[in-house]
C-alpha positions in Angstrom: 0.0 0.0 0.0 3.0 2.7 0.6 4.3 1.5 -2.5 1.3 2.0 -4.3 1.0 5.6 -2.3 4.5 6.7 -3.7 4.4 5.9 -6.9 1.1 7.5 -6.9 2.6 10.5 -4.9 5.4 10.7 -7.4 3.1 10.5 -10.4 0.9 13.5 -9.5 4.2 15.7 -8.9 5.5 14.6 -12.2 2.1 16.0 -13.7 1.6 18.9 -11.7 5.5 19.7 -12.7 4.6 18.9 -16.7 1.6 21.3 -16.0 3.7 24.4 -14.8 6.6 24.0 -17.5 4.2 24.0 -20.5 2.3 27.0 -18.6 5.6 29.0 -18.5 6.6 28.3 -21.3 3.5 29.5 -22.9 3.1 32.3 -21.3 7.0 33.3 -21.8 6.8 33.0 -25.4 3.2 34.4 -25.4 4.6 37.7 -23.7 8.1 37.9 -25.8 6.1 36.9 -29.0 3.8 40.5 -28.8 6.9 42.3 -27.4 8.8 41.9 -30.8 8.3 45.0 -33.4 6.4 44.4 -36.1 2.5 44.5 -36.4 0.6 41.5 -37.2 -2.3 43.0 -38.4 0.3 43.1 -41.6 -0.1 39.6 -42.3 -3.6 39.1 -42.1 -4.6 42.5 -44.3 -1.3 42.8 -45.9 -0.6 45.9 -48.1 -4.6 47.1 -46.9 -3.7 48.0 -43.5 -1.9 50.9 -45.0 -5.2 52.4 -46.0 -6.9 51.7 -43.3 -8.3 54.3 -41.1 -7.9 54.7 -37.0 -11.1 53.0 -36.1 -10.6 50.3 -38.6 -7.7 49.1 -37.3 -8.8 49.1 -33.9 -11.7 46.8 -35.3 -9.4 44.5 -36.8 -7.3 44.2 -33.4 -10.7 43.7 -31.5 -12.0 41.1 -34.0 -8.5 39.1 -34.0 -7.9 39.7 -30.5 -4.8 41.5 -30.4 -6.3 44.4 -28.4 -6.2 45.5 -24.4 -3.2 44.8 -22.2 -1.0 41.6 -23.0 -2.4 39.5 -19.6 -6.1 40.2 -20.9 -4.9 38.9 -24.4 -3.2 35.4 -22.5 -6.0 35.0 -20.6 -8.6 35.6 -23.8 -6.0 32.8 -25.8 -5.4 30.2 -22.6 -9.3 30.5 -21.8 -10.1 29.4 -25.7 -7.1 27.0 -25.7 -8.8 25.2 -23.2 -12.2 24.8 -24.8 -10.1 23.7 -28.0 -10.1 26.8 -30.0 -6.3 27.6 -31.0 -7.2 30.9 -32.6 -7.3 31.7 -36.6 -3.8 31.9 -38.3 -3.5 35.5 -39.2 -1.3 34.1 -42.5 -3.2 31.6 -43.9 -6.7 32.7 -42.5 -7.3 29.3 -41.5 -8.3 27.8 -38.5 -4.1 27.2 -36.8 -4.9 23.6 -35.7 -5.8 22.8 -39.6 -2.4 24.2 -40.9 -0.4 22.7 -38.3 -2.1 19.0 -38.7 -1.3 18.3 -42.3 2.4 18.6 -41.3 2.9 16.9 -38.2 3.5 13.6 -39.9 6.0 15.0 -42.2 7.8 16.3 -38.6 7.7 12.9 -37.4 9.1 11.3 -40.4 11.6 13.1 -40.5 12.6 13.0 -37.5 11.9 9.6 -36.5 13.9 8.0 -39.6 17.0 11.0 -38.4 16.7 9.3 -34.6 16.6 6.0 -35.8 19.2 6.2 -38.0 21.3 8.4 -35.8 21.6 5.8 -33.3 21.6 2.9 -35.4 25.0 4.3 -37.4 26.3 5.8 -33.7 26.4 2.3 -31.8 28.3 0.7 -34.9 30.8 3.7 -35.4 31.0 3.2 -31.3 32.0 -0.3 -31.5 34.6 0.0 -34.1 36.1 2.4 -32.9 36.5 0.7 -29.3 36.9 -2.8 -31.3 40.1 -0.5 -32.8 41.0 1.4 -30.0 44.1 3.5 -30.0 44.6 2.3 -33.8 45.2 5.0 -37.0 41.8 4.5 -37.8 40.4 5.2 -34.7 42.2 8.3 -34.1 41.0 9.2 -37.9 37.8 8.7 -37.0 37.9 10.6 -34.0 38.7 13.4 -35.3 37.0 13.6 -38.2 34.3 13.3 -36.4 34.7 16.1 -34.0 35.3 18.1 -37.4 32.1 17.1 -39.1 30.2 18.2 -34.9 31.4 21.6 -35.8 30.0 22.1 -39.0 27.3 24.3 -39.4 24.0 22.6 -40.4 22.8 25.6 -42.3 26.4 26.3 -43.8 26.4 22.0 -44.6 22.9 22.5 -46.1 23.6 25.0 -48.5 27.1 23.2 -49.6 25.2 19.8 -50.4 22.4 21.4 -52.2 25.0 23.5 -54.5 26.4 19.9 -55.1 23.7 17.6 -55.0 20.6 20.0 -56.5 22.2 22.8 -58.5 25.5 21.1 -59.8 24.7 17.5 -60.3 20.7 17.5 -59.9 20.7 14.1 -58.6 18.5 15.4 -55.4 15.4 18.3 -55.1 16.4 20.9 -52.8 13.0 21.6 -51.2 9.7 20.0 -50.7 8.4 16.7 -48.8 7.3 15.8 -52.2 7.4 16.5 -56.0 3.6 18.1 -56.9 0.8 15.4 -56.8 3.2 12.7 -55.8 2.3 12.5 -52.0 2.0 8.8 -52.2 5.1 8.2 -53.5 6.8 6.2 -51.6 10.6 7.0 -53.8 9.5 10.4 -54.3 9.7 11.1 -50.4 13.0 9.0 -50.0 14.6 11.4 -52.3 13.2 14.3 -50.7 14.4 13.2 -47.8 18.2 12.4 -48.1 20.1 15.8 -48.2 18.3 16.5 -44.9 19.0 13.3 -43.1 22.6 13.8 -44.2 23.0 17.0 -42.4 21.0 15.7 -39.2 22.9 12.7 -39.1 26.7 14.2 -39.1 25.3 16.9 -36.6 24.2 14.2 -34.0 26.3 11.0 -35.1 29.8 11.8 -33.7 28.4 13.6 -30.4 26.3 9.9 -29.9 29.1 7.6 -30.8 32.0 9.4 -28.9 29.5 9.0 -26.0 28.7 5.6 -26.4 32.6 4.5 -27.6 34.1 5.9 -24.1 31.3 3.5 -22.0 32.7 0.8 -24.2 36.4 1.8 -23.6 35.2 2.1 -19.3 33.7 -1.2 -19.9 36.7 -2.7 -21.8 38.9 -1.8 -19.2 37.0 -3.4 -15.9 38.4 -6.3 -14.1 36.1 -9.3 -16.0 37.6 -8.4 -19.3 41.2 -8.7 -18.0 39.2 -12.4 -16.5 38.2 -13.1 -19.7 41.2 -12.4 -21.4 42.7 -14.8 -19.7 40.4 -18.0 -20.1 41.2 -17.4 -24.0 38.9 -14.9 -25.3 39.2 -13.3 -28.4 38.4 -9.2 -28.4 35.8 -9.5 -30.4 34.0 -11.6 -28.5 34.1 -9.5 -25.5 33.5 -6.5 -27.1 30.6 -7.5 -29.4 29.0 -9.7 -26.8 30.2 -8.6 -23.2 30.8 -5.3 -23.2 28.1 -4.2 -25.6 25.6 -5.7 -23.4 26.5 -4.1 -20.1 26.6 -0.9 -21.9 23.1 -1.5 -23.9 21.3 0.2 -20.8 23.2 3.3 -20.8 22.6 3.1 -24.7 19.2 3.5 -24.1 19.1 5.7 -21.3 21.2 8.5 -23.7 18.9 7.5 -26.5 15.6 8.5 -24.5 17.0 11.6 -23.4 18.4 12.6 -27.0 14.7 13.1 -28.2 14.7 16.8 -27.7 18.4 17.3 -29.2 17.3 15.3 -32.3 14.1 17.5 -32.3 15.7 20.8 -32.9 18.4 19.7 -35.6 15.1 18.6 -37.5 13.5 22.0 -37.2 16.8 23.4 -38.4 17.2 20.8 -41.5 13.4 21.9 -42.0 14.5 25.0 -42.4 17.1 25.0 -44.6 15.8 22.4 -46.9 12.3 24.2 -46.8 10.9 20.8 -46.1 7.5 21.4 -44.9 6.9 20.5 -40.8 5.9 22.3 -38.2 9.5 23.6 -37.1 9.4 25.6 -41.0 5.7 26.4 -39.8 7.5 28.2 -36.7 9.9 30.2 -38.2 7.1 31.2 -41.0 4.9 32.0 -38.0 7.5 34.1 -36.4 8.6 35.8 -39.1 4.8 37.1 -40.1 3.3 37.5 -36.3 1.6 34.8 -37.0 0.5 35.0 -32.9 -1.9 31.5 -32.5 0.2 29.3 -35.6 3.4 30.2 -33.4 1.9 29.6 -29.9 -0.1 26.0 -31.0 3.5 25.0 -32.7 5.4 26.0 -29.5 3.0 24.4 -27.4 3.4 20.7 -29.7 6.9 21.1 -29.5 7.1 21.6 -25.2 4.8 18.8 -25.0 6.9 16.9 -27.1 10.2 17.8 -25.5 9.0 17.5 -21.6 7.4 14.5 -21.7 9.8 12.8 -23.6 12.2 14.5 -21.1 9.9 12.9 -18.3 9.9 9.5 -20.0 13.6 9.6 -20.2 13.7 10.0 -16.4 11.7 7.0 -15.6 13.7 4.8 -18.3 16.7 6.1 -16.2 15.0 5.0 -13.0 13.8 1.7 -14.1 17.7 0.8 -15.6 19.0 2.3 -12.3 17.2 3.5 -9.4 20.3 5.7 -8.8 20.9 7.7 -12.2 19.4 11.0 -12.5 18.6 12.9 -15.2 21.1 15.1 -14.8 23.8 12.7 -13.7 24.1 11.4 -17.3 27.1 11.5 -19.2 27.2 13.8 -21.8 30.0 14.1 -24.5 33.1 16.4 -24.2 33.5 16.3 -27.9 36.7 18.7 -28.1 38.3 15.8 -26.0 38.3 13.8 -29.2 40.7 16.3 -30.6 43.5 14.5 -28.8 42.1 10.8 -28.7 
């Protein structure tokens, strides 16, 4: 029954605690978002509002909300927010929750074949390197991987479609999808490849020098020296030993990793104009677009804290010691001299 009473106990915190961060958070960028210059009324009217007169402007800020003090306008938006109404889009005129459906899924594609991948390609690099520790091709690969961490996924971007799009056309530049060929299977694969490359050599190195030092900690315990002994070859204690006393820490960065991941897909949306919702919030941004940016801000910290709360209870469950915070996180430059 105290069990049950903790774990109960501990539940409601960790609710009451997602509550209050997604409230901040909204209210933060809520309050910044109408503190930036610019007037919004400009993308719903566009080149109108010029001629408008006094009073019909003040209409238009009445009718769209954008009127009295800012804490009357939260409350006007958190009050509706709750009953389900995310406001209208002041771009598209559009209802926000109808732009911002259609391109979740292509957000979660994305993303989820980046993460996937990320990890997949990380753990291999991790145990070849610690397979070849201390060898020319391990020190190579350490530091060209630190290298290839320091590019700039915008500058990387731009340089691979200059080669890929412009130069040799072998890959589009932009889009989810070529015009009318949403089903296509192929036709999204090739959309997808210039910006999986960029998310993939931003994230891979920073995963696998993680994962490769466990591996090299692991290596160098005293049951490897044991096993060493009785005749085992390295690759059998690497591949089958050590890898599987370090698969739980594997995981435990992988859960927590969802939120890094996240934003380097935003930022390869960006660049590659590939249509999800972190495009959606720079395009919101950039026009005022008040209730588009505040419903993509509020997916997005829903995302990131409960995955962030998932990661903790993964940590928990793998060891009721680790913390959140107590887990390891890469000292890339340190690579420089491995």
């Amino acid at each position: 029954m105290n069990r049950k009473a903790t774990i109960s106990k501990k539940l409601i915190k960790r609710i009451l605690g997602f509550i209050l961060t997604i409230f901040i958070l909204s209210v933060g960028v809520f309050y910044i978002a109408r503190l930036a210059p610019g007037d919004p009324l400009q993308s719903y009217y566009g080149d109108a509002v010029e001629s408008m007169t006094t009073a019909e402007l003040d209409a238009a800020r009445v009718r769209l909300g954008l009127d009295g003090p800012i804490y009357l306008q939260y409350s006007k938006w958190i009050s509706n927010v709750l009953q389900g109404d995310f406001g209208l889009s002041l771009k598209y005129k559009t209802p926000a929750l109808e732009v911002v459906s259609p391109l979740i899924g292509n957000t979660l594609l994305l993303g989820g074949t980046a993460y996937i991948l990320v990890f997949v390609l990380a753990t291999l690099l991790a145990l070849f390197c610690a397979r070849n520790e201390d060898t020319l091709v391990d020190r190579i690969i350490c530091k060209v991987g630190t290298a290839a961490y320091y590019i700039p996924p915008f500058w990387l971007g731009v340089v691979l479609v200059l080669i890929f799009s412009i130069n040799l056309q072998w890959l589009p530049s932009s889009g989810a999808y070529d015009i009318g060929k949403s089903g296509d299977i192929l036709n999204r694969i090739q959309h997808m490849i210039l910006p999986l490359v960029v998310m993939i050599l931003s994230h891979l190195w920073y995963y696998a020098y993680m994962i490769r030092n466990k591996l090299l900690d692991e290596i160098r315990k005293d049951y490897v020296l044991l096993a060493k002994s009785k005749g085992c070859n390295k690759d059998e204690i690497v591949f089958k030993h050590c890898f599987r006393n370090v698969a739980p820490t594997i995981v435990s960065i992988m859960a927590i990793s969802i939120p890094h991941v996240l934003s380097g897909t935003y930022i390869a949306e960006s660049v590659f104009n590939y249509p999800g919702i972190g495009a959606l919030a720079v395009v919101s941004a950039k026009y005022h677009d008040y209730n588009l940016l505040m419903l993509v801000v509020l997916i997005t910290g829903i995302l990131v804290v409960s995955t962030s709360m998932i990661a903790q209870s993964i940590n928990e469950v793998i060891d009721p010691r680790m913390k959140l915070k107590e887990v390891p996180t890469c000292r890339i430059i340190e690579s420089s001299s491995s």
